[in-house]
Structure formats: C-alpha cells, structure tokens
C-alpha positions as CSV (number, residue, x, y, z in Angstrom):
1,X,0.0,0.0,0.0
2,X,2.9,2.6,0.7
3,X,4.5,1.5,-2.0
4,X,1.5,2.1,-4.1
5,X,0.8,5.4,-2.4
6,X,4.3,6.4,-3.4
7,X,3.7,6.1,-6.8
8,X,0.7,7.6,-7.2
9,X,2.5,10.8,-5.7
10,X,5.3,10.4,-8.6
11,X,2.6,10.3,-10.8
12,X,0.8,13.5,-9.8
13,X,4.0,15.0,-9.7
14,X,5.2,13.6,-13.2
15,X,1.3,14.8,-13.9
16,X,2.3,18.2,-13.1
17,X,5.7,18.4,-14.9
18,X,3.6,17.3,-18.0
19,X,1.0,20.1,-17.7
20,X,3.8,22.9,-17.5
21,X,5.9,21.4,-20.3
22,X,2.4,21.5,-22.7
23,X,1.8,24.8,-21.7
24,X,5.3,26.0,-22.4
25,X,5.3,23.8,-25.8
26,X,1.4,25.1,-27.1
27,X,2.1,28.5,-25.3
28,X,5.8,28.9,-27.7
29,X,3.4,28.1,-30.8
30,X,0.4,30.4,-30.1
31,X,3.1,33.2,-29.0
32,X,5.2,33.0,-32.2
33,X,2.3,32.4,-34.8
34,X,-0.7,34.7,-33.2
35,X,1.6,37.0,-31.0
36,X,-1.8,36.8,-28.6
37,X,-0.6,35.8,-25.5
38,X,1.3,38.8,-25.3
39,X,4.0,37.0,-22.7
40,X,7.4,36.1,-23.8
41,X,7.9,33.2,-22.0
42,X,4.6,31.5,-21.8
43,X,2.9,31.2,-19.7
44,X,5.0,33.1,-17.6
45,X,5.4,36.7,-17.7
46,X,9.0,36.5,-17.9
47,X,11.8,36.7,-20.0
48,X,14.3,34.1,-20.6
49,X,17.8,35.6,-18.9
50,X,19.9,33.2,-17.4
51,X,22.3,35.2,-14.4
52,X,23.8,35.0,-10.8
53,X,23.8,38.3,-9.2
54,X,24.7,39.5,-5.4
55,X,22.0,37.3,-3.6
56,X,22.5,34.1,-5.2
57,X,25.1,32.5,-2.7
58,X,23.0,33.5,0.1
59,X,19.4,31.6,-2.2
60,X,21.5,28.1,-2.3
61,X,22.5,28.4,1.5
62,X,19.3,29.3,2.8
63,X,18.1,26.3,0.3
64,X,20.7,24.0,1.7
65,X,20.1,24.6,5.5
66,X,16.2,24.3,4.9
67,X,16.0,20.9,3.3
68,X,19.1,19.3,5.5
69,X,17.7,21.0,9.1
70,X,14.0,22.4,8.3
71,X,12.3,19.3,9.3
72,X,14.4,18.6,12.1
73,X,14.1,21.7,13.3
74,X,10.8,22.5,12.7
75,X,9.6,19.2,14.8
76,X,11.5,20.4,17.5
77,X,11.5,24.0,18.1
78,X,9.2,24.9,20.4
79,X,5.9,26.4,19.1
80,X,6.2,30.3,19.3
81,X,10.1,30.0,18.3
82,X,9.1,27.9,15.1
83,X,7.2,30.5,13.7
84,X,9.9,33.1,14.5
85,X,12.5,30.8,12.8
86,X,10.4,30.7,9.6
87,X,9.1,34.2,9.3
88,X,13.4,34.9,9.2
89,X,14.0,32.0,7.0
90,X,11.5,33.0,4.7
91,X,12.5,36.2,4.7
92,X,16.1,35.2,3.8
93,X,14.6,33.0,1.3
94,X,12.6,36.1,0.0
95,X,15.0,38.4,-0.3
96,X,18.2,36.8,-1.5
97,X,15.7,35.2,-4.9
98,X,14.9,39.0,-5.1
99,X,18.7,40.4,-4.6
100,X,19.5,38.0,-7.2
101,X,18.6,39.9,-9.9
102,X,20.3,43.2,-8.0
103,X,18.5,45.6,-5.6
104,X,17.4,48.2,-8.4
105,X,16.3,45.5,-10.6
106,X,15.1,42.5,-8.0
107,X,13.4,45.5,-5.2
108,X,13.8,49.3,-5.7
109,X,12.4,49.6,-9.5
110,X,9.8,46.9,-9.4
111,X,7.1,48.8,-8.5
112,X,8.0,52.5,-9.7
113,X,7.5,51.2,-13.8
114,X,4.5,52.7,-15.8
115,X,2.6,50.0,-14.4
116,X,3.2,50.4,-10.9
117,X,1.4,51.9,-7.9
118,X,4.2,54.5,-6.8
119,X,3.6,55.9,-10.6
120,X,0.5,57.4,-9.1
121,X,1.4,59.0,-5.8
122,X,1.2,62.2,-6.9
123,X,-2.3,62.2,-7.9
124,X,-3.1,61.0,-4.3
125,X,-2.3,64.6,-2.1
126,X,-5.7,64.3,-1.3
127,X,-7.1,61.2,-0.7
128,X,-10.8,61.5,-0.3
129,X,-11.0,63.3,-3.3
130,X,-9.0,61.0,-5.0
131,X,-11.2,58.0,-3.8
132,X,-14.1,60.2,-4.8
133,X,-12.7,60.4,-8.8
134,X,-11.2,56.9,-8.8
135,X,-13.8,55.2,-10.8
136,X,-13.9,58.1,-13.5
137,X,-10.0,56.9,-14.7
138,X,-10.7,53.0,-15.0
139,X,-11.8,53.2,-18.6
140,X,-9.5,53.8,-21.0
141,X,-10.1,56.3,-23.0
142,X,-11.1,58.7,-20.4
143,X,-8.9,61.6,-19.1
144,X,-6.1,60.3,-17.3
145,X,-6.4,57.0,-17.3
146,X,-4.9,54.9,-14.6
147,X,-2.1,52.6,-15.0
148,X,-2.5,48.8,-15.4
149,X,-2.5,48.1,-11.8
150,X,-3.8,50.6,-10.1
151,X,-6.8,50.4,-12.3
152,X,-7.0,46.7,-11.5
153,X,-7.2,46.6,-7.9
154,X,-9.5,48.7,-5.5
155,X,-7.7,51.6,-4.3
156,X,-6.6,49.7,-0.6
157,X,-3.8,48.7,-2.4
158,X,-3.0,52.1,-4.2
159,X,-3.6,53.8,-0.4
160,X,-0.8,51.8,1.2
161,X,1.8,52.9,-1.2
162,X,0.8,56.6,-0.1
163,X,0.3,55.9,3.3
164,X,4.1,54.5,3.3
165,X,5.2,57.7,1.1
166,X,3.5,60.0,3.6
167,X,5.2,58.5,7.0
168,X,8.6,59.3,5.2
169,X,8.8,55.9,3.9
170,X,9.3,57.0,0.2
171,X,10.5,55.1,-3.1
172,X,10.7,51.8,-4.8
173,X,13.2,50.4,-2.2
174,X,10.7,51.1,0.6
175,X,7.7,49.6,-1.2
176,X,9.6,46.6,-2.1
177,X,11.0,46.2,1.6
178,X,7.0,46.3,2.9
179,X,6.2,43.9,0.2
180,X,8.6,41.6,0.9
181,X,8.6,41.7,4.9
182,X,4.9,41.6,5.3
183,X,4.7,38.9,2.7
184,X,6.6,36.8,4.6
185,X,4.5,37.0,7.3
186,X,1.7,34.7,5.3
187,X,3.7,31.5,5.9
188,X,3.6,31.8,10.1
189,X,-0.3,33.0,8.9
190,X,-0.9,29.7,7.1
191,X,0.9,28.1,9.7
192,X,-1.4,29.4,12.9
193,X,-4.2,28.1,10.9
194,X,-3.2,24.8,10.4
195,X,-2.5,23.9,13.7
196,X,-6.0,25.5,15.0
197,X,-8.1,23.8,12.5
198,X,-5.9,20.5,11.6
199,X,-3.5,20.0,14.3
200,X,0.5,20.8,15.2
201,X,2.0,18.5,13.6
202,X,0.7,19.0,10.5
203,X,1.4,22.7,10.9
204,X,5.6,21.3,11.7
205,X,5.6,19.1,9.1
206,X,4.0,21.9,6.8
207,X,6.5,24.5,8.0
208,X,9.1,23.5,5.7
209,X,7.6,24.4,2.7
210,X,5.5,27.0,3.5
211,X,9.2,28.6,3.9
212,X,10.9,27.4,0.8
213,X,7.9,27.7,-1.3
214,X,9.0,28.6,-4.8
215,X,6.2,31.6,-4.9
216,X,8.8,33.4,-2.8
217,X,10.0,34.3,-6.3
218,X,7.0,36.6,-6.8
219,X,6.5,38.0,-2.9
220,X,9.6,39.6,-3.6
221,X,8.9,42.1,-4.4
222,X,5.3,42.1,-5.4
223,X,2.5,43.7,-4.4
224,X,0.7,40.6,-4.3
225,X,2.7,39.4,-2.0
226,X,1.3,42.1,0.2
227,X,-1.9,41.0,-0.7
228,X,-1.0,37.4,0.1
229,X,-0.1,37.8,3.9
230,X,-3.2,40.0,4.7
231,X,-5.7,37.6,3.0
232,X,-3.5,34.6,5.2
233,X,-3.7,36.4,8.4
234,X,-7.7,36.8,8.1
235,X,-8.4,33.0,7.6
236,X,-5.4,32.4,10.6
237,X,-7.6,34.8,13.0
238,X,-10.9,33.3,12.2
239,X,-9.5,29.6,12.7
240,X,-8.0,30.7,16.4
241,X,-11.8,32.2,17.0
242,X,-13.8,28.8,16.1
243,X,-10.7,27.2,18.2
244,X,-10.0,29.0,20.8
245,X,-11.1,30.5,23.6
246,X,-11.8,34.2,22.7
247,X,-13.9,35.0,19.6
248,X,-12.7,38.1,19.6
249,X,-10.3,36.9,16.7
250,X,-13.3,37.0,14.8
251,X,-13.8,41.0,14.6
252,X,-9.9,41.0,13.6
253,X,-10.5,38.5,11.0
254,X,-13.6,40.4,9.3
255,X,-11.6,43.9,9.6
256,X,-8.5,42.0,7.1
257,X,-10.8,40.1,4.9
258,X,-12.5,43.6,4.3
259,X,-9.3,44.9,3.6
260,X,-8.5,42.0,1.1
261,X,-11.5,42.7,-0.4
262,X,-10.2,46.1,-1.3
263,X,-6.8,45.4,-2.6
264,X,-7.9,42.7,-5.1
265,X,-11.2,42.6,-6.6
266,X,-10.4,38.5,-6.8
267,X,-9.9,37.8,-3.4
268,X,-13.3,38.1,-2.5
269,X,-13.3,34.3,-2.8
270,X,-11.6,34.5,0.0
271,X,-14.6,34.0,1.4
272,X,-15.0,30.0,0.2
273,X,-11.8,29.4,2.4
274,X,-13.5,31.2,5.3
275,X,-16.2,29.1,4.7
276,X,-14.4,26.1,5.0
277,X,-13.0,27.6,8.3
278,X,-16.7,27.8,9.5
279,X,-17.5,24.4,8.5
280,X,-14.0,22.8,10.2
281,X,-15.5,24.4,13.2
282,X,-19.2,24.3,13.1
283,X,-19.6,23.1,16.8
284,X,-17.6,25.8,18.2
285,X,-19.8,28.5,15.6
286,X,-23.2,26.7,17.0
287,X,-22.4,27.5,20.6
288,X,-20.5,31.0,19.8
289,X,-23.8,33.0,18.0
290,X,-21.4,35.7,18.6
291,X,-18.7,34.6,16.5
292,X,-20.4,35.9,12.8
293,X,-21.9,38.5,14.4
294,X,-18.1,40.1,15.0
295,X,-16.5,39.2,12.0
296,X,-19.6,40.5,10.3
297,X,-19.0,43.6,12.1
298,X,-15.4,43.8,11.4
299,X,-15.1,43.3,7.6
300,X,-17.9,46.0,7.3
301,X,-15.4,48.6,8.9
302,X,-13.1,49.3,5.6
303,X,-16.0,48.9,3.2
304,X,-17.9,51.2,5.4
305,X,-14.9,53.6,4.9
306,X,-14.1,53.3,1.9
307,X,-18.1,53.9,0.8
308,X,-18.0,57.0,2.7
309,X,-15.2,58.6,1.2
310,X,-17.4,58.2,-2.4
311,X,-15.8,55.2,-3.8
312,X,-18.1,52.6,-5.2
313,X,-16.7,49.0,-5.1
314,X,-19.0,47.3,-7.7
315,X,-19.2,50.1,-9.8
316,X,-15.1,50.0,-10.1
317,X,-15.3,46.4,-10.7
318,X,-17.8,46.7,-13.2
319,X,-15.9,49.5,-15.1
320,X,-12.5,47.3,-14.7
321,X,-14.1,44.5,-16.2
322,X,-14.5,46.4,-19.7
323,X,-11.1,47.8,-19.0
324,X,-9.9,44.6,-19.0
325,X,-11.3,43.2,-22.3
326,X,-10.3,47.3,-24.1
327,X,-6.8,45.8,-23.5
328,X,-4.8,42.3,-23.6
329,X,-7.3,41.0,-21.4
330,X,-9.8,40.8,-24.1
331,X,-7.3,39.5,-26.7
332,X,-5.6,36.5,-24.5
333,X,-7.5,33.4,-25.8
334,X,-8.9,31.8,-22.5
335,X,-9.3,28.5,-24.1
336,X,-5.4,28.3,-23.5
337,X,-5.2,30.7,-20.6
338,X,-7.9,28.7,-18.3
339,X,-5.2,25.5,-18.3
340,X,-2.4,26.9,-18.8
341,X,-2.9,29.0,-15.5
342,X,-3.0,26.3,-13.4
343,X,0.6,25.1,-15.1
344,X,1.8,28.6,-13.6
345,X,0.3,27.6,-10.1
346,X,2.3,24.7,-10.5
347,X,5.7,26.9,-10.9
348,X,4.6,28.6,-7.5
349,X,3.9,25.6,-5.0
350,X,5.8,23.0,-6.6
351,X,5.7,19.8,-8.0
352,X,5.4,18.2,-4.0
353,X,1.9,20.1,-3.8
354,X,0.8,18.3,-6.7
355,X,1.5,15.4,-4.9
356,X,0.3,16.7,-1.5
357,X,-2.9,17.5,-3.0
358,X,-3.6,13.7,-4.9
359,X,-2.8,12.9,-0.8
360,X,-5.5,15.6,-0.1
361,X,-7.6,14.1,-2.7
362,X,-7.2,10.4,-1.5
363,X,-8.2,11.6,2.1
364,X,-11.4,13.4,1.5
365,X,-12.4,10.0,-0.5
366,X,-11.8,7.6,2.5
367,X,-12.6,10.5,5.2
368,X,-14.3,8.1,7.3
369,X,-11.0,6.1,8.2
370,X,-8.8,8.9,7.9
371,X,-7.3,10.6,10.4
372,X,-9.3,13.3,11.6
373,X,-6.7,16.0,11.7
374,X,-5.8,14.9,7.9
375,X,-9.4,15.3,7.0
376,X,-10.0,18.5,8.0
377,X,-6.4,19.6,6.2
378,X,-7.7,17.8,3.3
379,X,-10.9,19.9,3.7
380,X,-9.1,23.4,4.1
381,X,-6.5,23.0,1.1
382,X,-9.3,21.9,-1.0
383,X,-11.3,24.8,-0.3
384,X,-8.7,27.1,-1.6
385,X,-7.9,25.1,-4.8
386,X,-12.0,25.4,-5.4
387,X,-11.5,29.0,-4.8
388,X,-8.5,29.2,-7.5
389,X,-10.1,27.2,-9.6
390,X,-13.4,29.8,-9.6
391,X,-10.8,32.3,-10.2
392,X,-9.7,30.4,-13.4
393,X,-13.0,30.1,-14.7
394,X,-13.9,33.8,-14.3
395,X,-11.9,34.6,-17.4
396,X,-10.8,37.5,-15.4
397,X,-7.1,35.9,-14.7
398,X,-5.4,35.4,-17.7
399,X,-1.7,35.0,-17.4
400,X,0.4,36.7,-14.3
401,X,-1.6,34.4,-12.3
402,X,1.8,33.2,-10.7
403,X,2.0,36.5,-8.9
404,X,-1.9,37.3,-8.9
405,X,-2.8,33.8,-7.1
406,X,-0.2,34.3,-4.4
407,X,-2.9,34.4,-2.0
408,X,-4.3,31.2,-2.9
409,X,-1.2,29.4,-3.5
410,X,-0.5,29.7,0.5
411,X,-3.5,27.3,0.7
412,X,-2.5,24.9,-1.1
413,X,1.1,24.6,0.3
414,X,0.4,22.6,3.6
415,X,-1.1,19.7,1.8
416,X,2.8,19.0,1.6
417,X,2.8,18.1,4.9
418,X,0.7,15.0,3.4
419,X,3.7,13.6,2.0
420,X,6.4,11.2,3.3
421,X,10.0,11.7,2.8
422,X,9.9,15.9,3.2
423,X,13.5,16.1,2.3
424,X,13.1,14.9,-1.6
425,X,10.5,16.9,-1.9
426,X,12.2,19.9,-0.8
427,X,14.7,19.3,-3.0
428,X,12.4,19.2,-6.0
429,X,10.6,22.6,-4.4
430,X,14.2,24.8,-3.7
431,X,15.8,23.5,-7.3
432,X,12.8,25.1,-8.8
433,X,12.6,27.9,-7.1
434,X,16.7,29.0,-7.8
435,X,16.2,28.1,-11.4
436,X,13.3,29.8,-12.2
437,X,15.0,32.4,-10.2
438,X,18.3,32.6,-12.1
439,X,16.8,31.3,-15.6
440,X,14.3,33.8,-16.1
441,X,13.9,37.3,-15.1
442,X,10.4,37.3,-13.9
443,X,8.8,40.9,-14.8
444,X,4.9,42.0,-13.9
C-alpha cells in the first residue's frame, strides 16, 4: 500500500511536470504564430535571462540549510520559536531570490515602472478626493487613465503605497522592503491556521515548505505578496476564533478580509476558504452566535470607509471588467489561458503540492478512516484550490496568475505536509525555485 501510495505521488507529480511542459510547448506556438498571448515566456510573464547576481550564494544556503535542518528543526522547536524561525528563513529566502537579480532590478524599480502603484502618488495629495474620482480613470479612453494596476485593484492597495510615502517611507526600495517583509508573514499566517483547524503536527511538518515555497520568487517584491499575507492572516484569526477560547479573533479576521476585499477585486473568494474555516469548526460557531456576528462587524469597517469617502466598489469592478477586455485581457484566448494557469500555479507551489494534493484528494475520499486532523487539512486546502479554480474560470485571470494567485497558492502549500519523505521533496521545491529564479527574469 505505501509503495503504491508512493507512486501515485510520482505520478501527480510527473502529472504536473507534464502540464507545464504543454503549456510552455502550445504557449511557444500560439506566441510565435498569433503573437496573442502577449508573454514572452509562456505562460510566464517573464523573459528568458539566465544570471547570478549578489544574492545568489545566500538563495543556495538558505536552500541548503532548509532541506538538510527544516524538518528537524521545525519538529523540535518549540511552538512560538518555530514561527519566528520561519518568518526569518522565509524572509532570507525572499529576499536573496529578489537580490538576485540586483536591488534596483530584484526591489527598488519593481514597483516605480508605468505600471506600478508609486507611478500614481502624486495624484493621491488628497485622498478623499481621489477615492471620490477613482472610478472616472478605469476606462480607458477617459482623461487620465490609470495605470494597469492601479486600475486593476481597488484603491486599498494604491492607499498603502501613499500611506508609506507620507510617514517618510518613500520610493521603490521602501515599497519593495514592505512587500517583501509583510509577505513573509503569510507562511507563520498559514501556519497558525493549520495547527488550529488541523492540528500541530501538521502545521511542523508543513512548515518546511510554507518557507521554501517557490512563490517566494513573486513576494519579492510584489505587491501581491502584500496582498497574500493579509488575505492569510484573516483566515489564521478566524481559525484561532472557532478554536480558541476568545472570539474576539473573529472582529480582527472580518476587519483584514475587508481589507482584502479592497486590494484585489479576486480575493473576495476568500470568502469559500473562510467558509471552509466555519465548517471545520461548526460546533464551536453553533455554541458562539457571537462569532459571525463580530466578523460580520469587522469586515464591514473598511467597506464602510471606503463607501464614505465616495468610492463605489462594484461600480469600479464593473468599469474594470470592460477595462480589462479594451486591452490584452480581451485579446488573451482563454481556451489556453484557463489550463495553462493552473501550469503557472504549479511553478509557485511546486511539483510536492501536486502530490500533496492527490494525498489531499485520496483523504477526502476515504474521510471516514482517515485521520481526523488529515481530513479536516484535506478539507481546508481543497477549499482554496475550489476557490482558484473559480478564479480560473472567471476569465478574469489570464496569465500573471503566478504573482496574482499568491494568495491562494499559501493554501495549497500545507497539503505538503501529506507527504512522506519531506526532504526529496524539498529538494524538488528549492531547485525550482533557484532556477526559475536565475533562468528567467520574472517581470509584472
């Protein structure tokens, strides 16, 4: 039976391998003869570039150290020190892939392009009134349009990069520094709610690759790896209130999955993990009336503010979405786009989550004699793969979903912990990771 089980892991794995090559193979073809993907190295929006630069030593010793020690260590350390360990491992992780390419490059110019949100800080001295006008610049082809991104999102995200400029905090360096250290943050997130909903050892055996994920490539130094950490630290709080013994986690998890609603229109399905979260915990919602009530009360507070100020949130989404199809959006051919995505979600978590997840898979179907700790795992990664998966559908992520799905790549990470033999694995995870890394220079 293990040997079996083994095997069926090498085949998701060899499963996923396939999918990617496909989608590089068909994705070279479509590029080159229809020039409608509009990426250059399909499907990811990169560029082939192969390099070393200043933080690659430091990449392959972090790498090193986590798959000899990481699951040694993380089965030891105590709890609260664990988490501390791999917030500063993934943050060395983070930021030598970034410092790889060079600090201008890698961190201080990736998000002051065109594109970017530090492009529109200027038009931002006065806030309300620039939440007031916002949705009159979605459209193209009205005055001043706004850039790609900032068009994109809801203007949470926009308002962070001027919040940071206004404390003193100014430029691309700082931007990329908040990016990177507060996306870090969403592996101790993902791990908190592991070991409330499933258990701890789970959450240790987890821990390894939550920190070498290979979508540390994209948190630094992405804003959606901003994005990532606060959507993670919403489901974390509302799995320590239907665990624990205060529901006031509850009010702090509605108050961040407001704010997640607002800097990414998609993360609203946020709210299918969340509901897996309830239903993991259903006894402890039943006896707790309070519990909804709070977190009801607390994601109403940035909408609230955000309503008040004169900005309409489905009005902006409605204008985005014929922004979207005016440019590439509407030229992208989705019957490639809504496979080939999920071949990019396999360059972020790794050919050991495609395995985790068959695991996943395999416990949900014979739940019964499962482990209940695995089942409920089983329950909360599969949530966030239906989420993804309704984000694929929409036709509203084509290509750059392996920085746009950050958020629900997290997720799908701890199925990992699924898997026998963490060290091979974790091989297979870091030697992606570096050669994406040092292959291709990896542009939004």
């Amino acid at each position: 039976m293990t040997r079996r089980r083994r095997y069926a892991d090498l085949s998701a794995a060899s499963a996923a391998v396939l999918l990617v090559l496909t989608a590089v193979l068909v994705g070279r073809h479509i590029q080159d003869t229809y020039r409608t993907l509009f990426v250059h190295w399909p499907p990811l929006f990169a560029d082939w570039d192969p390099h070393l630069g200043p933080g690659t030593p430091a990449a392959v010793l972090v790498a090193v150290a986590a798959v000899a020690y990481g699951p040694s260590v993380a089965a030891r350390l105590p709890w609260r020190r664990l988490l501390l360990a791999a917030w500063a491992t993934a943050l060395a992780w983070t930021w030598s892939l970034a410092l790889a390419d060079g600090w201008q490059r890698g961190v201080a110019g990736r998000l002051t392009t065109r594109n970017e949100y530090l492009s529109v800080i200027g038009r931002f001295h006065d806030i309300p009134a620039a939440l007031r006008d916002f949705t009159h610049h979605i459209v193209s082809g009205t005055p001043a349009p706004w850039p790609a991104h900032i068009a994109g999102h809801p203007p949470a995200a926009t308002v962070t990069f001027v919040l940071l400029d206004r404390i003193g905090l100014r430029g691309g360096g700082w931007a990329g520094a908040w990016c990177v250290t507060i996306g870090a943050t969403a592996c101790v997130a993902v791990l908190v709610g592991v070991r409330a909903l499933a258990d701890e050892g789970l959450a240790r055996r987890a821990a390894p690759f939550l920190v070498l994920a290979p979508a540390a490539v994209w948190v630094g130094a992405s804003a959606d790896g901003y994005f990532a950490a606060v959507a993670a630290w919403s489901v974390a709080l509302l799995a320590l209130a239907v665990t624990g013994r205060s529901v006031a986690w509850a009010a702090g998890s509605g108050l961040l999955f407001g704010l997640t609603c607002y800097l990414s229109y998609g993360l609203t399905l946020f709210a299918l993990i969340g509901a897996a979260v309830l239903v993991i915990g259903r006894r402890r919602v039943r006896e707790r009336p309070l519990l909804p009530v709070l977190f009801l009360a607390g994601a109403a507070v940035v909408p609230v503010a955000f309503t008040l100020t004169g900005f309409d949130w489905w009005e902006a989404y409605r204008l985005l979405v014929t922004r979207y199809y005016q440019g590439v959006g509407g030229i992208r051919p989705y019957g490639y786009w809504v496979w080939a995505n999920l071949a990019c979600t396999v360059l972020i978590t790794g050919v050991a989550t495609a395995a985790g997840l068959r695991r996943a898979g395999a416990v949900l179907g014979r739940r019964r004699t499962s482990p209940p700790a695995d089942a409920r795992l089983a329950l909360l990664v599969t949530a966030a793969l239906i989420a993804l998966l309704a984000a694929d559908l929409s036709g509203m992520s084509k290509a750059e979903t392996e920085r746009i799905w950050l958020p629900f790549a997290m997720w799908l990470l701890p199925a990992c912990a699924l898997l026998p033999r963490p060290r091979a694995w974790l091989v297979a995870q870091a030697t992606l990771a570096l050669a994406l890394n040092h292959l291709l220079f990896t542009g939004w």
